[in-house]
C-alpha positions in Angstrom: 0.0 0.0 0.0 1.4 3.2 -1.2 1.9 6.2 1.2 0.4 9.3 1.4 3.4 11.1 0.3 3.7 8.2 -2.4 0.1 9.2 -3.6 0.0 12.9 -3.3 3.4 12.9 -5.8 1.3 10.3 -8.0 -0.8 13.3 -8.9 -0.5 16.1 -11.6 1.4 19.4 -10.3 -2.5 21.0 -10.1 -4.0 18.3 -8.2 -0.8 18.2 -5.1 -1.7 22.0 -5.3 -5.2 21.4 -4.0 -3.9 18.8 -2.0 -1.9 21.2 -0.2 -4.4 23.6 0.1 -7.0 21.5 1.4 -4.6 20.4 4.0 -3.9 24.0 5.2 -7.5 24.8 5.3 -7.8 21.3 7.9 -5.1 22.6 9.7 -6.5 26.2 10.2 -9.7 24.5 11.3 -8.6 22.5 13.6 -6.0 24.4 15.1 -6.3 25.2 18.5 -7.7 28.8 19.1 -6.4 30.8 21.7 -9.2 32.2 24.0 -10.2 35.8 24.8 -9.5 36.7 28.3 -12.7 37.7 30.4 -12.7 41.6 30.8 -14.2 42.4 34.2 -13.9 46.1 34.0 -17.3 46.2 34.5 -17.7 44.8 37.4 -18.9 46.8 40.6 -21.2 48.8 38.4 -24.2 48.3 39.7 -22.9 48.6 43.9 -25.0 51.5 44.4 -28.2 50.1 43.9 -27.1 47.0 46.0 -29.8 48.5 48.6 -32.5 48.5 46.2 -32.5 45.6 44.1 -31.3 41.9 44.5 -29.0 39.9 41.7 -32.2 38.0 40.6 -34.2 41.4 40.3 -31.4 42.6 38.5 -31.4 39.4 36.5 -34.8 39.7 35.7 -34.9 43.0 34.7 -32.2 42.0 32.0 -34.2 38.6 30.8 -37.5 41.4 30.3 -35.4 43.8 28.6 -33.6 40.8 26.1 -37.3 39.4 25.8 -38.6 43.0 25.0 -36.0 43.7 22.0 -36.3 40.3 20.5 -39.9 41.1 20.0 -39.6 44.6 18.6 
C-alpha cells in the first residue's frame, strides 16, 4: 500500500496543489484557538443600587429587557 506522500506525488502538479491547500485549510480549522481573556472592568457597576435591588431582580430585569427587543 502506497503512502500518502507516495500518492500525493502520484498526482499532476495541479492536483498536489489542492492537496496542499486543502490540508492548510484542515489545519486552520482545527487548530487550537487561543481564548479571549474575560474583561471584568465592569464589574462593581451596579454597587450603588445593592440597597435597592437583588442579583435575581437585576437578573430579571435584564431577561425582560432581552425578551422586549427580541420582539420589537
Amino acid at each position: 500500500m502506497a503512502t500518502i506522500e507516495e500518492k500525493i506525488n502520484g498526482l499532476p502538479p495541479e492536483l498536489q496543489q489542492e492537496v496542499q491547500d486543502f490540508v492548510d485549510f484542515l489545519m486552520e480549522k482545527y487548530r487550537p484557538r487561543k481564548r479571549a481573556k474575560l474583561k471584568l472592568d465592569w464589574a462593581g457597576a451596579l454597587s450603588d443600587m445593592k440597597d435597592e435591588y437583588t442579583s435575581v431582580e437585576l437578573q430579571h430585569k435584564i431577561r425582560d429587557m432581552w425578551c422586549d427587543e427580541c420582539t420589537s
